[in-house]
C-alpha positions as CSV (number, residue, x, y, z in Angstrom):
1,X,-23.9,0.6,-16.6
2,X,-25.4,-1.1,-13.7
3,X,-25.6,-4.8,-13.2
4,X,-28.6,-6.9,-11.6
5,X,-27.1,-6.0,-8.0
6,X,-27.0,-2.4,-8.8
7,X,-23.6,-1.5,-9.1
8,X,-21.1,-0.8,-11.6
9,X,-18.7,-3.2,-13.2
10,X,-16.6,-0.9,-14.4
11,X,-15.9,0.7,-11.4
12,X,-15.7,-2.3,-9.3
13,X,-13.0,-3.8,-12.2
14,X,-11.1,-0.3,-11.3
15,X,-11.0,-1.1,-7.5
16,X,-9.9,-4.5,-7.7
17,X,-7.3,-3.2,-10.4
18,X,-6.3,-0.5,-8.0
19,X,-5.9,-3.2,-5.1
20,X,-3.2,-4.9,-7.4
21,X,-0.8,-2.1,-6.2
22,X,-2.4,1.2,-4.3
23,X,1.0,2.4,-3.8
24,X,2.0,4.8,-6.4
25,X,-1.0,6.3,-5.9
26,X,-1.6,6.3,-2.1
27,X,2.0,7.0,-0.5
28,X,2.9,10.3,-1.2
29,X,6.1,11.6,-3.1
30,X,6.6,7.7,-4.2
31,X,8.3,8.3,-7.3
32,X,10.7,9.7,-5.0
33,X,11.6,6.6,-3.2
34,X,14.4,4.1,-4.7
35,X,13.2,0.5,-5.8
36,X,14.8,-0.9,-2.3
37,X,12.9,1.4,-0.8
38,X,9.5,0.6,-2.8
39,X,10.1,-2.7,-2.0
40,X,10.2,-2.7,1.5
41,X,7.4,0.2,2.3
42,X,5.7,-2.8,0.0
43,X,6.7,-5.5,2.2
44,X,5.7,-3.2,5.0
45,X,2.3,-2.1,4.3
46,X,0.9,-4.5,2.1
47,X,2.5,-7.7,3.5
48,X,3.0,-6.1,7.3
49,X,6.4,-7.9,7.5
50,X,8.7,-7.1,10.2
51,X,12.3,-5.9,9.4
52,X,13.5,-8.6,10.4
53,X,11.4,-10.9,8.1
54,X,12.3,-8.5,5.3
55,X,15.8,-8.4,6.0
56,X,15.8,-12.4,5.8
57,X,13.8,-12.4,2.9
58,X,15.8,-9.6,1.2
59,X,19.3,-11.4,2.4
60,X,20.4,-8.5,3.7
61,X,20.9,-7.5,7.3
62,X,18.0,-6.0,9.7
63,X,20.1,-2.9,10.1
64,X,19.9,-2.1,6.6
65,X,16.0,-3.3,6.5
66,X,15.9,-0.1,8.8
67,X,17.9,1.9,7.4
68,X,15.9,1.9,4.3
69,X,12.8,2.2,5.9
70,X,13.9,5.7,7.9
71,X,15.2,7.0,4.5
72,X,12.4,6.5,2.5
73,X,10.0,7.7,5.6
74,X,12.1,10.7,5.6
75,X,11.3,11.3,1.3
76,X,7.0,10.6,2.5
77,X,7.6,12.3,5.3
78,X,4.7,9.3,6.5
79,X,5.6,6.2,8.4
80,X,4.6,3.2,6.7
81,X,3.0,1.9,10.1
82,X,0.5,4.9,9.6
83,X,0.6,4.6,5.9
84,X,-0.6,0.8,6.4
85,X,-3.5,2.4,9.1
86,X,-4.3,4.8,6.3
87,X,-4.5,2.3,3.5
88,X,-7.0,0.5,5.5
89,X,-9.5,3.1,5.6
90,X,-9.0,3.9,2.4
91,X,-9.8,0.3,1.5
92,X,-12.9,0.4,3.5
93,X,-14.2,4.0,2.5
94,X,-14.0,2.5,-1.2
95,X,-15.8,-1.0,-0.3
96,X,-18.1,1.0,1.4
97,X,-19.2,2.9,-1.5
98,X,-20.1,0.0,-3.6
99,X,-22.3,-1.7,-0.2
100,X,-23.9,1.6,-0.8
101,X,-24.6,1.5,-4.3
102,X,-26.0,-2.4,-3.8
């Protein structure tokens, strides 16, 4: 149902729901990434932290930041630079559609 400004609720409830953590759903083959590896494509393309601000945060070394990062590129077969660059559109396609339906 639409509200007074013409759009749904429901679906704008499902966008900000899917903002929470577009991930699983975006990157492809992410169930086959490890949890290190979730956590820094995470870190990567939702927070657009360096490797070496991960690797402090993470308490582990920069090497191993990288390291993580190449494997879990290699299971996407999609860098998370472009997976960030992708995201971003994806965002603004999906904003886009409810400007539209105002």
């Amino acid at each position: 149902m639409a509200d007074k400004y013409g759009t749904d609720q429901e679906a704008i409830e499902e966008f900000i729901e899917w903002l929470k953590d577009p991930l699983p759903s975006f990157v492809p083959n992410w169930e086959l990434l490890t949890p290190r590896q979730k956590e820094i494509f995470h870190m990567s393309i939702c927070r657009g932290l360096t490797h070496r601000q991960m690797a402090f945060e993470l308490g582990i070394s920069h090497q191993t930041v990288k390291n993580h990062s190449w494997e879990g590129t290699l299971r996407t077969e999609v860098k998370p630079k472009d997976l960030q660059d992708m995201l971003i559109g994806e965002i603004q396609r999906r904003a886009d559609e409810f400007v539209q339906l105002s």
